[in-house]
C-alpha positions in Angstrom: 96.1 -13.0 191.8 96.4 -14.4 195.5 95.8 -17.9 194.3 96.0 -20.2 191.0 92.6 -21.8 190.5 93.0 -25.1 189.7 91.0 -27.9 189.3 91.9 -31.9 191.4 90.9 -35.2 189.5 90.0 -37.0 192.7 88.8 -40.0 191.2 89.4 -43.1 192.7 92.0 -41.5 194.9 92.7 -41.6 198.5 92.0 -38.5 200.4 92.7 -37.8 204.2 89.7 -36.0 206.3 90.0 -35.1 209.6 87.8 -34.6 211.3 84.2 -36.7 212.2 81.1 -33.8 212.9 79.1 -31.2 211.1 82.1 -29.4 209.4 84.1 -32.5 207.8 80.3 -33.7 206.7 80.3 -30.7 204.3 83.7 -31.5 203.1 83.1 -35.2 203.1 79.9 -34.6 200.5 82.5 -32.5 198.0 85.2 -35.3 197.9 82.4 -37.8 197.3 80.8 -35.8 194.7 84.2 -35.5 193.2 84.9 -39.5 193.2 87.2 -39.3 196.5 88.0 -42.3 198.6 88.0 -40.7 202.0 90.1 -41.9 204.4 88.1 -40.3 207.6 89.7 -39.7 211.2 88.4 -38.9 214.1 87.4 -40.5 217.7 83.8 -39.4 217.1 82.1 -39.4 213.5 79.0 -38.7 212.8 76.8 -41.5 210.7 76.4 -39.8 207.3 80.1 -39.2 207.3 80.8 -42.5 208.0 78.4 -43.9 205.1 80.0 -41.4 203.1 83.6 -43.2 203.6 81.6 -46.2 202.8 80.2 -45.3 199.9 83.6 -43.9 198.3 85.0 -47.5 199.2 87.2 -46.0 201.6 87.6 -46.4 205.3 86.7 -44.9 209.0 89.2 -44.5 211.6 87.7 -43.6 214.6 91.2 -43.2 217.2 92.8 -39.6 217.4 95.1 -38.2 214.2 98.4 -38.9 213.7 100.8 -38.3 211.1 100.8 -41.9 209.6 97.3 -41.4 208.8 98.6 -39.5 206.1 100.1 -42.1 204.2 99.6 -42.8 200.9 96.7 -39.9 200.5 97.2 -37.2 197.9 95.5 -34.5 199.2 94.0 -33.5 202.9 91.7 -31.4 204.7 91.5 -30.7 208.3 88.1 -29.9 209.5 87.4 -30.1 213.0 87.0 -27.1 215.8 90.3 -28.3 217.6 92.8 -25.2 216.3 96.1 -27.3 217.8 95.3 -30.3 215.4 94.3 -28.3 212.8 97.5 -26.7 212.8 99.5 -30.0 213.4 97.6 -31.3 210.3 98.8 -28.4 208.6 102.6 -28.8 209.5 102.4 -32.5 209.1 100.9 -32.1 205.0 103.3 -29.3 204.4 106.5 -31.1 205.4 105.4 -34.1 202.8 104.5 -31.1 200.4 100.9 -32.6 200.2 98.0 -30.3 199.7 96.2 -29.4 203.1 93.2 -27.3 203.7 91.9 -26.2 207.0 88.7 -25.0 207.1 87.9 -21.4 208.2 92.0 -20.8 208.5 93.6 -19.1 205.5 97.0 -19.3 206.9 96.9 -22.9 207.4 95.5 -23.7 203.9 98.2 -24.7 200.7 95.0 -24.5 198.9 91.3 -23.4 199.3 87.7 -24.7 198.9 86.0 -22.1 196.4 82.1 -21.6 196.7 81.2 -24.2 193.8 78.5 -23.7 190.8 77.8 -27.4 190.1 76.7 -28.4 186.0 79.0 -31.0 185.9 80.7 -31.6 183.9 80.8 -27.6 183.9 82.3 -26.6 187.3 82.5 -23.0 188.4 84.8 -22.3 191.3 84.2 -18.7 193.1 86.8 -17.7 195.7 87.7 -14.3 197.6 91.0 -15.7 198.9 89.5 -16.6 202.1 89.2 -12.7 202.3 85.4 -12.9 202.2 83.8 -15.8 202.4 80.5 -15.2 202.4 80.7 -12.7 199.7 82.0 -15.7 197.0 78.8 -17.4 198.5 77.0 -14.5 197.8 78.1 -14.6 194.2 77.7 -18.4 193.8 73.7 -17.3 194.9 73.9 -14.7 191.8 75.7 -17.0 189.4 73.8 -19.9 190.3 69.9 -18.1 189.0 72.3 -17.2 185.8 73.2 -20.5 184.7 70.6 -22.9 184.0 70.8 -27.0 185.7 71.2 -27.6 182.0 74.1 -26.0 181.3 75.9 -29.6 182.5 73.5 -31.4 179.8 74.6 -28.8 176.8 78.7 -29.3 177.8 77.8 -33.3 177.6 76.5 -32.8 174.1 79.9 -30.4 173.2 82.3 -33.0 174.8 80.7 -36.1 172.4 80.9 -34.1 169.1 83.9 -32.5 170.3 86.1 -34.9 168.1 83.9 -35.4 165.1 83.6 -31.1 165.2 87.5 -31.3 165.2 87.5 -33.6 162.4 85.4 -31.5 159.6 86.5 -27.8 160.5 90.1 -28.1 160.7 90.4 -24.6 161.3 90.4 -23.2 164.3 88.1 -19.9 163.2 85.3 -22.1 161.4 85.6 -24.5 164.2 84.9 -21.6 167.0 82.3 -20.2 164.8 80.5 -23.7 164.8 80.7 -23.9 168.6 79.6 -20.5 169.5 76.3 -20.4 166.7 75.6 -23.5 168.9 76.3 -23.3 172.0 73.6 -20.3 172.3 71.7 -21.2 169.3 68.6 -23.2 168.7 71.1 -26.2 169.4 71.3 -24.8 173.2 68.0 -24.2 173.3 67.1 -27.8 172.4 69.1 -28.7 175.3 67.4 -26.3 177.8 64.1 -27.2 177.3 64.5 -31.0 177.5 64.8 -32.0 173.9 68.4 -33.4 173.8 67.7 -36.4 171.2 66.6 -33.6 168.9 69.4 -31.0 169.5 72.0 -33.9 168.4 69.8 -34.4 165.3 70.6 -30.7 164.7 74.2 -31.2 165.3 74.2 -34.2 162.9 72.8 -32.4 160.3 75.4 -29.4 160.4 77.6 -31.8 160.4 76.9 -33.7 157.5 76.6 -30.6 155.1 78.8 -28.1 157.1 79.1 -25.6 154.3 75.0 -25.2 153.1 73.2 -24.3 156.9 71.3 -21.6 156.4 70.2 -19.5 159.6 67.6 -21.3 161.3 65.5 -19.2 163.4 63.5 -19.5 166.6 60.4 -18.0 168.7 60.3 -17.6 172.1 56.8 -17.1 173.3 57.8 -15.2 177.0 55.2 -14.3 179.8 56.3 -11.1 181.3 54.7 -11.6 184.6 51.8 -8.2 185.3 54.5 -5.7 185.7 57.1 -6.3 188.6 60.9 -7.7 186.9 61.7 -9.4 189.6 58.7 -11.4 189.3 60.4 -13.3 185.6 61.6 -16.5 185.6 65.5 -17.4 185.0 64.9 -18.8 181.9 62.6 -15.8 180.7 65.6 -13.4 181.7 68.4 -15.8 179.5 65.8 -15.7 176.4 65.5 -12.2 176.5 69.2 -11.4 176.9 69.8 -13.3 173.1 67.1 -12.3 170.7 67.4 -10.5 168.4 64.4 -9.3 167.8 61.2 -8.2 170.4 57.4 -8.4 169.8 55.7 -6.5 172.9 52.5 -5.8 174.0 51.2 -3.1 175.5 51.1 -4.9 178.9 54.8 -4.9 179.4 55.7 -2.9 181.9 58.9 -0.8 181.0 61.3 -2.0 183.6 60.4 -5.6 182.2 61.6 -4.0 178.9 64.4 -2.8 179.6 66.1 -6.0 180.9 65.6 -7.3 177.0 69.3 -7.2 174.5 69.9 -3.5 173.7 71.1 -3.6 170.2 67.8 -6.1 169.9 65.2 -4.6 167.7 62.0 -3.9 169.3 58.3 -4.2 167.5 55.3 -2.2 169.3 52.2 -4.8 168.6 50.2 -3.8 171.4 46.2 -3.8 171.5 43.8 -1.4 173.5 40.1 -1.8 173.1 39.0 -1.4 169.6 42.6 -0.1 168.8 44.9 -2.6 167.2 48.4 -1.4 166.4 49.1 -4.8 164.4 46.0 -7.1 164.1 46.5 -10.5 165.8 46.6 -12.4 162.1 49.4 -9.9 161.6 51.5 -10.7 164.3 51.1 -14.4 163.8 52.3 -13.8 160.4 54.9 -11.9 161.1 56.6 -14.2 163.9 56.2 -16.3 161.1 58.4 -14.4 158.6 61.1 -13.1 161.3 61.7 -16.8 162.3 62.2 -17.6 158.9 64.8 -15.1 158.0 67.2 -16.9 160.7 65.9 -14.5 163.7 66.1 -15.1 167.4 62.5 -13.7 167.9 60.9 -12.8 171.1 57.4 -12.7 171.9 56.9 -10.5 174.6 53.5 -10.8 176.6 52.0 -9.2 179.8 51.4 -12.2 182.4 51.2 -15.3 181.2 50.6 -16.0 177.4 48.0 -18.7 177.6 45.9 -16.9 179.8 43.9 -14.4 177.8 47.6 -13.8 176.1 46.2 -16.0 172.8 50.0 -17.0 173.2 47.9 -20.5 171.5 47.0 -18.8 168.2 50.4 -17.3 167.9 52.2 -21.1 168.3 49.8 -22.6 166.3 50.9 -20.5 163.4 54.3 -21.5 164.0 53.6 -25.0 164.3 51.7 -25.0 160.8 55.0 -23.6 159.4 57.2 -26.0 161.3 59.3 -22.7 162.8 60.7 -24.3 166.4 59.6 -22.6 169.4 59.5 -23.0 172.8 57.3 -21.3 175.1 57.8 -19.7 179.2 55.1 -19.5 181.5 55.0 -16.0 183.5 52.9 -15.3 186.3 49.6 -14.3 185.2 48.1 -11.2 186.7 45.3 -12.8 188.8 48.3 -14.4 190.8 50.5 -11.6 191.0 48.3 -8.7 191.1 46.0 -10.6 194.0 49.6 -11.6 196.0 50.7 -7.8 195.8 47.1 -6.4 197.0 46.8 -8.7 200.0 44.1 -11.1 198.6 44.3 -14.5 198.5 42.3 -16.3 196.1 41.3 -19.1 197.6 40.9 -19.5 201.7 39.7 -22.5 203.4 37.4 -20.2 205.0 35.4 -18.7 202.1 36.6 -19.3 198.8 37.3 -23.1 197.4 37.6 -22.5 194.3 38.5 -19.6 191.8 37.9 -18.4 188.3 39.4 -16.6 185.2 37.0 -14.6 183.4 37.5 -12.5 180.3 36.0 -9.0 181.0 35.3 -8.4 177.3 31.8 -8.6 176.9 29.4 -8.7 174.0 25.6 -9.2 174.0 25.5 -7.2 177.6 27.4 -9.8 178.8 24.7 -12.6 177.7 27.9 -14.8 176.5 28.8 -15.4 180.6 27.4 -18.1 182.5 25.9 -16.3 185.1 24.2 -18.1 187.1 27.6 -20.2 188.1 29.5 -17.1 188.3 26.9 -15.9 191.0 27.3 -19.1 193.6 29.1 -18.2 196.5 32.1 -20.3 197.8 34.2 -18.8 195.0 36.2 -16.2 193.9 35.7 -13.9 190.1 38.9 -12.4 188.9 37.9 -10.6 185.8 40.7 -9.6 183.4 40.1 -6.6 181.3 37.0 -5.4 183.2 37.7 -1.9 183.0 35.1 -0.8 180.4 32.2 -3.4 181.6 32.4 -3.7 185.5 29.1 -1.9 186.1 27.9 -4.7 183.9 29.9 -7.5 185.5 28.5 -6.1 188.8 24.9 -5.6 187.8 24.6 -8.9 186.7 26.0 -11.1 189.4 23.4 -9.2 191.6 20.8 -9.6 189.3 21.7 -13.9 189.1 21.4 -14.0 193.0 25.0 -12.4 194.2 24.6 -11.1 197.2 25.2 -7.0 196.5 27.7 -6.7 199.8 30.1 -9.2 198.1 33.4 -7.7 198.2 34.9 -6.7 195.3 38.6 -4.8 194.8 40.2 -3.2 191.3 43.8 -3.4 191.2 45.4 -0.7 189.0 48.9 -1.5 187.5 49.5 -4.4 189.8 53.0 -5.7 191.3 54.3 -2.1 190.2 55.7 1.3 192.2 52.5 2.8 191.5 50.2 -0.3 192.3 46.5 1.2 193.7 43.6 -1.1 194.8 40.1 0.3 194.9 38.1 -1.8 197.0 34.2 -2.0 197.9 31.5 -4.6 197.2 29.5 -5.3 194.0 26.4 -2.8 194.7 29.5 0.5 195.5 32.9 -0.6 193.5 31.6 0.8 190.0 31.1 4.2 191.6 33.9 3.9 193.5 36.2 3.5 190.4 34.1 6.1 188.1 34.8 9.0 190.9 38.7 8.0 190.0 41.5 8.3 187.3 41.9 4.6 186.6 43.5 3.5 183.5 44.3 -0.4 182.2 45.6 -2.4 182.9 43.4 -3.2 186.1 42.1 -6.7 187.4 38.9 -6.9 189.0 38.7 -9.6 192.3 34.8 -10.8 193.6 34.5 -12.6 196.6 34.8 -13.2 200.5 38.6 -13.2 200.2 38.9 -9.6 199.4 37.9 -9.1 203.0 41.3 -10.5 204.1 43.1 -7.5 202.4 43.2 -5.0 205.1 44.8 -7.9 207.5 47.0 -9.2 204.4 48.0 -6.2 202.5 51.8 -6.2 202.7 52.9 -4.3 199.9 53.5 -0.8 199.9 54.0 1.2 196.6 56.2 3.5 196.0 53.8 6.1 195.7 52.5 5.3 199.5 55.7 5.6 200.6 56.2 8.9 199.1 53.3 10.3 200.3 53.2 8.6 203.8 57.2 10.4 204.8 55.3 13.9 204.0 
């Protein structure tokens, strides 16, 4: 180890910068952040620097450095583009044995800035030494999508029952045990999604009868996004890394799978057209029932589970039985599907407005307001269309749609082997019946899906494959 990471308590106490433009300005905003009074020197500095001093309550010197500035400070950094100063600033700190940095010099440094994760009051510090830089920034980037803003929120609730915790389990074990149940249990979970007054509830009720908790469980109702990983959200990623247990559908694509807890256990409940491998009352039921044996419980659903996801049944349930849950949006597959084709949905141009239809049809479709699917200006995403497009198609032309309005199928969207099939109303059920499509698909109507051939930016694997033979 190259260095000893340690952490200043700057409050309140004087710090030297040197240094008045663009570089002390990024040191300036630490110290403030850290409750520095800056002592700033330089002939030139920059406004926000200077209300930065202000602001600390500490004071601007604008004349050239000299070693009295150094007076009374307990720590200082040196941050200007002048490598003679730097260095006297250096030599100056060192003979007082006072801390000195100098930005972007290793040599000249008794200590170094790390690349900072910010939950106060949870601080992560990343550093490469001053070896690599911009790798410990890199890092910071990774570290920073890992560790959710409310991270700072859930060590404020830890630091006021830290006592009280200390107080009841007097031994060390039972006392980590309580911390580590909560700190990544429902308790944590309280925190993340914005219920803090209830998570201390929770806390307060452990606390009162320690030894008779038993396991409360949870549900997390997650939209898997149509397909692509990298489309999830953070938090969707965090929830799926602690469950303990995984409903999925059928829609789930198997990288999205594969980034759930290993040793979780894993529940097929997926539906195909008149093929049910769990009926929906049955899954309600049994998120019911998992929850209630003390299980972290993850609902796993293709896109987004309030949009033709009946994500709203399956909390409902819950709700009657008063098992918590919380629920992540995902990006539903009209958005993602029509971003990785090249279609916009709506365009100044030729679409104002756009709508979700359900592709299941009954009565020949006589349950569909046809007649306002047909007006133009708009644009039709059908989901699960598969089975009745040459219906969908035949009756917007028969309700006054125009029979050359463009129209595209998108097979497996956002994936490696992503295809789009696209025509107009009168020639894209043809088109699709002369090829090997199979769910799930999205089907987009309207001017927009002329933009594709200008728009289309992704390239799937498959293309890619083909197009280097």
């Amino acid at each position: 180890m190259d260095y000893l990471p340690l952490f200043f308590d700057l409050k309140q106490q004087p710090c030297l910068l040197v240094g008045g433009g663009a570089i002390a300005c990024r040191k300036a905003r630490l110290l403030l952040k850290a409750g520095a009074r800056l002592r700033v020197v330089a002939p030139q500095v920059v406004e926000e620097v200077a209300a930065m001093a202000a602001a600390s309550g500490g004071e601007v010197l604008r004349e050239g450095y000299r070693a009295a500035h150094l007076e009374g400070c307990i720590l200082v950094i040196a941050a200007t583009d002048n490598e003679p100063l730097n260095a006297q600033v250096s030599a100056d700190a060192r003979a007082r044995k006072m801390p000195v940095n100098v930005v972007d010099s290793p040599a000249l440094c008794s200590f170094i800035m790390p690349a900072i994760v910010d939950r106060s009051p949870l601080v992560i510090g990343i550093s490469s030494g001053g070896q690599a830089p911009v790798l410990a920034r890199l890092l910071r980037a990774r570290i920073e999508s890992l560790v959710p803003a409310a991270y700072g929120r859930l060590a404020g609730l830890a630091s006021r029952f830290r006592e009280r915790v200390k107080a009841i389990f007097t031994d060390i074990d039972r006392r980590r045990d309580f911390w580590e149940k909560n700190l990544q249990g429902p308790a944590a979970e309280l925190v993340f999604s914005g219920r803090e007054a209830q998570a201390e509830t929770l806390l307060e009720q452990q606390l009162q009868q320690p030894d008779t908790q038993s396991p409360r469980g949870e549900v997390y109702l997650v939209g898997a996004g149509p397909g692509d990983p990298d489309l999830l959200t953070f938090r969707a990623l965090r929830l799926m890394q602690q469950a303990d247990v995984v409903l999925y559908d059928r829609l789930v694509s198997e990288p999205v799978l594969d980034l759930v807890r290993r040793d979780a256990e894993r529940i097929y409940v997926g539906k195909r057209r008149r093929e049910h491998a769990v009926p929906q009352g049955d899954i309600n039921q049994l998120l019911v029932d998992l929850a209630a044996r003390g299980q972290r419980v993850l609902r796993l659903k293709g896109g987004d589970p309030f949009i033709f996801g009946r994500g709203g049944e399956e909390i409902e349930r819950l709700a009657d039985h008063h098992i918590p849950f919380q629920v992540v949006p995902g990006i539903t597959a009209a958005s993602g599907c029509a971003a990785y084709a090249g279609i916009p949905l709506t365009h100044r141009d030729c679409a104002q407005s756009v709508r979700f239809v359900t592709g299941h049809l009954k009565d020949n479709g006589a349950n569909l307001n046809w007649p306002e699917l047909a007006e133009p200006g708009q644009t039709l995403v059908f989901y699960m269309g598969l089975t009745g497009l040459r219906e969908i198609c035949r009756a917007l032309i028969d309700h006054g749609r125009s029979p050359q309005t463009p129209a595209a199928l998108v097979e497996k969207g956002t994936t490696p082997v992503q295809r789009v099939l696209a025509a107009d109303i009168a020639g894209l059920p043809q088109l699709v019946a002369e090829q090997d499509v199979h769910a799930p698909t999205l089907i987009i109507i309207g001017e927009v899906v002329r933009l594709r051939d200008k728009l289309n930016w992704f390239t799937p694997a498959s293309d890619r494959t083909a197009a280097s033979h």
